[in-house]
VMD Tcl script that draws the C-alpha trace (Angstrom):
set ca {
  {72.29 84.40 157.65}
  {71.87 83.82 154.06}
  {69.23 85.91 152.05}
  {66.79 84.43 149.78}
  {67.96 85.51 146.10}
  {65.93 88.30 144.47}
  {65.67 89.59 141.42}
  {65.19 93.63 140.44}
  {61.25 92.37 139.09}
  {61.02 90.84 141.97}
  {60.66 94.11 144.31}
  {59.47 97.57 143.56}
  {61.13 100.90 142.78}
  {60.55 104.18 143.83}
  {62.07 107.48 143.41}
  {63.44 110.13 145.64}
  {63.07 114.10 143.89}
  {65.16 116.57 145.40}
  {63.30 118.70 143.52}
  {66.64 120.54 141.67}
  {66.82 124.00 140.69}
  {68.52 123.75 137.78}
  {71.41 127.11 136.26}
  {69.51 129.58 134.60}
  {65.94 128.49 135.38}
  {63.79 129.03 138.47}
  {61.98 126.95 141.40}
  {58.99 127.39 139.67}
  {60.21 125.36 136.83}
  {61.61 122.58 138.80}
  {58.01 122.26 140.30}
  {56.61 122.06 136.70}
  {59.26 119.42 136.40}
  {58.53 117.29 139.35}
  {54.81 117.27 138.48}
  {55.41 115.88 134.68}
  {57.99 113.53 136.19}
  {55.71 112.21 138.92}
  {53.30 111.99 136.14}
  {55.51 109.45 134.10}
  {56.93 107.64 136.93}
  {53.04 106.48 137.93}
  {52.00 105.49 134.43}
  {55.41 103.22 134.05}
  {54.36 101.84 137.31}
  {56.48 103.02 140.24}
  {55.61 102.57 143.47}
  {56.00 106.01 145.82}
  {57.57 109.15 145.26}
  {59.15 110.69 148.03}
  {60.86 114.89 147.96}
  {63.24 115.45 151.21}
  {63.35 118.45 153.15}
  {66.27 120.75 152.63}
  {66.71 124.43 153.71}
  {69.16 127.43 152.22}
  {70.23 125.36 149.95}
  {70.56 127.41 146.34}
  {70.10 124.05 144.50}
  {67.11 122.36 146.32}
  {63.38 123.58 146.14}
  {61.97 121.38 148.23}
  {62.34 123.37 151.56}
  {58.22 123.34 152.31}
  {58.02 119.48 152.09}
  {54.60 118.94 152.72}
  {52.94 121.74 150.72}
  {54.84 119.91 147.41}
  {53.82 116.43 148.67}
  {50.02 118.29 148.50}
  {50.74 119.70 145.26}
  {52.15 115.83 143.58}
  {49.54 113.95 145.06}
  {46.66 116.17 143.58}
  {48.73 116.22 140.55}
  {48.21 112.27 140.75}
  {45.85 109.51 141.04}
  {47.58 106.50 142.58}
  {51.59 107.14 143.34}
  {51.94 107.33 146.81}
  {53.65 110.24 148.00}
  {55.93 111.11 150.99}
  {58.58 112.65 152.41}
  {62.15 111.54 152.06}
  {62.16 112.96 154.90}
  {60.77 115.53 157.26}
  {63.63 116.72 159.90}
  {61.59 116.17 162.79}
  {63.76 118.36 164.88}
  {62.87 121.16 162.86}
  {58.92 120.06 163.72}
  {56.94 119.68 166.84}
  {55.54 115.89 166.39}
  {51.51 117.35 166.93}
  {52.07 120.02 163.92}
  {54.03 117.10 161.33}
  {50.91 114.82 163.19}
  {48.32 117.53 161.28}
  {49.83 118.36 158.38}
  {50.20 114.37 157.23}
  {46.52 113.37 159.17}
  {45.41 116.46 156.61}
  {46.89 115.05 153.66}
  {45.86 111.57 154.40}
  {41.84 112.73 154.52}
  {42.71 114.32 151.27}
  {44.43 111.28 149.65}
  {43.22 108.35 150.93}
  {45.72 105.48 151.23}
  {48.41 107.58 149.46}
  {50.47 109.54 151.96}
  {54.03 108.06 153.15}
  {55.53 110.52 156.59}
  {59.62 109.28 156.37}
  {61.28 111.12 159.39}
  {64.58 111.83 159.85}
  {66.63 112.90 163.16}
  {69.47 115.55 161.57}
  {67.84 119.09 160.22}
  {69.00 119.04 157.40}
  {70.85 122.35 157.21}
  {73.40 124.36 158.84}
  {73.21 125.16 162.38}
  {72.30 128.97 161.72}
  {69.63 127.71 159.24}
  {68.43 125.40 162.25}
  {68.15 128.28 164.61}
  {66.27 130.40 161.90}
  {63.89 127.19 161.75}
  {63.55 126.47 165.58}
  {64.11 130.16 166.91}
  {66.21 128.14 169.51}
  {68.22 124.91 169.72}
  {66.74 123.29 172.90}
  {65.48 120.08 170.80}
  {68.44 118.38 169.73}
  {68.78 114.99 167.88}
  {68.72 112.95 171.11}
  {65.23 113.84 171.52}
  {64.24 111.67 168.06}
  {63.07 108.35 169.45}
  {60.87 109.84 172.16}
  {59.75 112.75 169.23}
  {58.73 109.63 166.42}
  {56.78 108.09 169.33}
  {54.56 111.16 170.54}
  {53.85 111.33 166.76}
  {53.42 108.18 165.77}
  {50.93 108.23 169.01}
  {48.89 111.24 167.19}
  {48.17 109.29 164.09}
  {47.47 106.02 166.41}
  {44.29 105.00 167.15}
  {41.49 108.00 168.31}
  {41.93 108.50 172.28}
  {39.05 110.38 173.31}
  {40.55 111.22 176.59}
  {43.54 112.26 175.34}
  {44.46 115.79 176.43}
  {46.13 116.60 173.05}
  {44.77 115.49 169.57}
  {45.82 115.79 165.92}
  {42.89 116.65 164.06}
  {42.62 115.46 161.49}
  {45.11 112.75 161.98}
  {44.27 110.39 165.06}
  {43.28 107.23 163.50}
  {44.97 107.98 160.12}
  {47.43 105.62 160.93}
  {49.70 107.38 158.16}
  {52.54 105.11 157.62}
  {55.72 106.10 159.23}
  {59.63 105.32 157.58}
  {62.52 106.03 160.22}
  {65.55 107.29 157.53}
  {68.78 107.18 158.51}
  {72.42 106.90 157.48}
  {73.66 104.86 160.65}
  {73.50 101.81 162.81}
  {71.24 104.66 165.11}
  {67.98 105.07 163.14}
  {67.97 101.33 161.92}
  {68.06 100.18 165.75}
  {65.60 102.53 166.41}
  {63.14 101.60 163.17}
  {63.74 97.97 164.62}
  {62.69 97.98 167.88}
  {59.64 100.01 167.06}
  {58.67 97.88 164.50}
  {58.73 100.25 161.86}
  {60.20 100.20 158.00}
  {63.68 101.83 157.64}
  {65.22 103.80 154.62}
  {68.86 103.73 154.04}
  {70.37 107.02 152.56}
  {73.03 105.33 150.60}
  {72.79 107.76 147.66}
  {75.01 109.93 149.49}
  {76.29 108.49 153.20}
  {77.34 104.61 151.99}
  {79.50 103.82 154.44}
  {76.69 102.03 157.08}
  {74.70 100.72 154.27}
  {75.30 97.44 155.44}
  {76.27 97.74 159.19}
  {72.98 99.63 159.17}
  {71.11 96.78 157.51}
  {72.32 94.04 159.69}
  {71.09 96.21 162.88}
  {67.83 96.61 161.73}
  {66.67 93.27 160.82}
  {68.45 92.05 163.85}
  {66.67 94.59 166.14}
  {63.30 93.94 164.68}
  {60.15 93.40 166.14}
  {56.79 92.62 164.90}
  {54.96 94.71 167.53}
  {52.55 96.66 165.08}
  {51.30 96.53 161.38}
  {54.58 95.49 159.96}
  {55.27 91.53 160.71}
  {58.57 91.57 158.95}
  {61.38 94.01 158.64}
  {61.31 96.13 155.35}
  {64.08 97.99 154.06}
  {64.51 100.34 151.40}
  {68.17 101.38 150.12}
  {68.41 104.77 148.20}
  {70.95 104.56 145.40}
  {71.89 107.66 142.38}
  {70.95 105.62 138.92}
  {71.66 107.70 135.72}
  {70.26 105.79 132.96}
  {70.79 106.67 129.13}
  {70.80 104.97 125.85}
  {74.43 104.47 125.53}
  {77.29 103.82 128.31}
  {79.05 107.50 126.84}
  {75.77 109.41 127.44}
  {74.99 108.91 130.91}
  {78.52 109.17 131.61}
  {78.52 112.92 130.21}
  {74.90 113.41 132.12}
  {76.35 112.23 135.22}
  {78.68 114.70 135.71}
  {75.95 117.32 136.26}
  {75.30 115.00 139.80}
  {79.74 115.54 140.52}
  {79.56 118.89 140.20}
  {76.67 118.93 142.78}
  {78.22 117.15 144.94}
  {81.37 118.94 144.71}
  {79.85 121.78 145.68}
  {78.85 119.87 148.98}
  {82.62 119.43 149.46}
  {82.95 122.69 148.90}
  {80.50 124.07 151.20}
  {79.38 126.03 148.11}
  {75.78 126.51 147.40}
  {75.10 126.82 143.68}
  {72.08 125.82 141.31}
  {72.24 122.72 139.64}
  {74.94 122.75 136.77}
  {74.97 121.71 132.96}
  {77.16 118.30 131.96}
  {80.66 118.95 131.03}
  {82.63 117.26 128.63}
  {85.34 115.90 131.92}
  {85.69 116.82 135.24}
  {89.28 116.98 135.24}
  {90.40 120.44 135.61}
  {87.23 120.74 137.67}
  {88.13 119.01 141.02}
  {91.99 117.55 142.73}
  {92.74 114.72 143.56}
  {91.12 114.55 146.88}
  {87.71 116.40 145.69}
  {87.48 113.53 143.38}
  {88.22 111.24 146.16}
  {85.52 112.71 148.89}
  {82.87 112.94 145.90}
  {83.47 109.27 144.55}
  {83.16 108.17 148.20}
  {79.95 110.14 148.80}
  {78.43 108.72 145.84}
  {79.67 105.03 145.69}
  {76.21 103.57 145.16}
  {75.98 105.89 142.02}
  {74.74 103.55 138.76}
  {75.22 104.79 135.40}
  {75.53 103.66 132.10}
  {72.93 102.41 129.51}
  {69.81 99.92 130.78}
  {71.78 96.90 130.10}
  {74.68 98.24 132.36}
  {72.87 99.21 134.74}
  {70.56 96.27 135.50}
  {74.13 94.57 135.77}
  {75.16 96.85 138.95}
  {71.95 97.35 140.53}
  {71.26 93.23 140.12}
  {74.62 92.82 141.84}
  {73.29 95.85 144.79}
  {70.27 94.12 145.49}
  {72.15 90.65 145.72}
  {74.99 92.34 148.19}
  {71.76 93.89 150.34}
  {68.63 91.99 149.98}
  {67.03 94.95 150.35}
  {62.44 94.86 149.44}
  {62.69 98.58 147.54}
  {65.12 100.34 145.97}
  {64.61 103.89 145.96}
  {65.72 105.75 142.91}
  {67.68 109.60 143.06}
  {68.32 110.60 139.33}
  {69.83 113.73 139.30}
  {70.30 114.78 135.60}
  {69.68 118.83 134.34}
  {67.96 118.09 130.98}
  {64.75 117.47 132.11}
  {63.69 115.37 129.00}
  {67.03 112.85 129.73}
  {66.01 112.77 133.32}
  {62.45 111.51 132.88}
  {64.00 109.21 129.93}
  {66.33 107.33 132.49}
  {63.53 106.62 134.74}
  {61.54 105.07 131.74}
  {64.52 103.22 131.11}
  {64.52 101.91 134.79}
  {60.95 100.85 134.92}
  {60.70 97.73 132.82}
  {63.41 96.45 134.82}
  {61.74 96.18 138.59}
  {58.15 94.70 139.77}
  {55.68 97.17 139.26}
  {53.12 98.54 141.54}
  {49.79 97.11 141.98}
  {47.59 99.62 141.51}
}
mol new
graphics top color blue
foreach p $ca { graphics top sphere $p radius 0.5 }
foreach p [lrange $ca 0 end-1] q [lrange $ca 1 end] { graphics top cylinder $p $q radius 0.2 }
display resetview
């Protein structure tokens, strides 16, 4: 099947925060930070802003997902905000079903509920979250429908309600990094995410499965897909190049299985990783764009032609806060903007 051409102005952007502790500073910093760059990101016209839930991680502050997704949207007026995503295993469905009705009644038309099926930790972490590890990953599809059920339509003979959420009809993403989650999203009719900014290798497998598995049985008449990709934008080719190595070292670290803050840019990562470090990083981040505005419309052009994907979600991890927010103003003139 042949996809219609598009061009980047031709579908919106969005970013995902991960909400990075940066070396030397604290979470309450990179909270300050995510407000100001949510801030900028609405004005230049982006369309959601999503934070992902993460736990014992030394880098990542944005463990209590929906109480930041509270704190951006009241920092806001017209971004929508969401999760990119909530572990549901780590959630019974009627408590994520409260906490999302509650922050749709307090932001209207605003509030985006992405769910994921891994927790998003370690399996110690997990059973610190869960107190047990009954639930397991297999129990996703039947978990997304009990909660998309909560925020369905008000049933007032239903035994167990969300209040608020029945009739919120919150909007709900199935994320994934497989064929698994895109089957699912498909055959409940639902939009899908792709996590490409870090698991590539399904990107397209996972793609194909979902528009092939679609069906129109709710709000959503077509599929709608969103890839996430790593863009480090920058005024020259040099610069971002030097910025992005803050994002190798992170990711390193993930190799590693070593949990450290975000780290400053070095001048080269040789010295810094072997030869097969490099290798399981550069694989892990394949879908990583960086270079100035011009070189970076090239790539993500040719991304968007390879996928045909409606969104493209936006991770810029960068630990100057100032060049951060300045590659996302670089990104903005390039993609449709929101209507709002």
């Amino acid at each position: 099947m042949t996809m219609p051409t598009k061009k980047l102005a031709d579908i919106p952007v969005s970013v995902l925060d991960l909400v990075p502790i940066l070396d030397g500073k604290t979470a309450a910093d990179s909270f300050k930070n995510t407000v100001d760059l949510a801030r900028n990101v609405e004005g230049w016209g982006f369309t959601r802003y999503w934070m992902a839930e993460h736990h014992n991680m030394a880098g990542i502050a944005s463990s209590a997902t929906v109480v930041l997704i509270g704190h951006v949207a009241g920092a806001t007026s017209k971004i929508r905000v969401g999760s990119g995503g909530i572990m549901l295993p780590n959630h019974a469905p009627l408590v994520v079903a409260e906490q999302f009705g509650t922050l749709a009644t307090l932001y209207p038309g605003r509030i985006d509920l992405g769910l994921g099926r891994a927790p998003g930790t370690d399996q110690l972490t997990s059973m610190a979250l869960r107190r047990d590890l009954r639930g397991s990953v297999d129990d996703f599809p039947q978990n997304v429908v009990e909660l998309k059920n909560y925020l369905g339509p008000v049933d007032p003979t239903a035994r167990v309600r969300a209040v608020p959420g029945e009739g919120s009809n919150v909007p709900i993403w199935i994320l994934g990094s497989s064929t698994f989650g895109a089957q699912l999203a498909g055959i409940l009719g639902l939009p899908y995410a792709f996590a490409s900014h870090f698991a590539p290798t399904q990107l397209q497998a996972a793609l194909k499965t979902y528009r092939e598995s679609f069906q129109s049985i709710g709000e959503l008449k077509e599929p709608y897909a969103i890839a996430c990709v790593n863009v480090i934008a920058a005024d020259s080719d040099e610069e971002a190049l030097h910025l992005s190595t803050s994002l190798y070292q992170s990711f390193l670290n993930v190799v590693r299985g070593t949990a450290k803050p975000m780290q400053p840019p070095v001048k080269s990562m040789e010295g810094l990783w072997d030869a097969s470090e490099r290798y399981a990083v550069q694989q892990m981040l394949r879908y990583s764009f960086v270079g100035s505005a011009t070189t970076v419309q090239t790539e993500l052009q040719q991304f968007l032609d390879e996928t045909g994907v409606d969104e493209i979600m936006v991770g810029t991890n960068v630990y100057d806060h100032a060049a951060r927010v300045h590659s996302y103003e670089l990104l903005a003139p390039l993609f449709k903007k929101a209507d709002q």
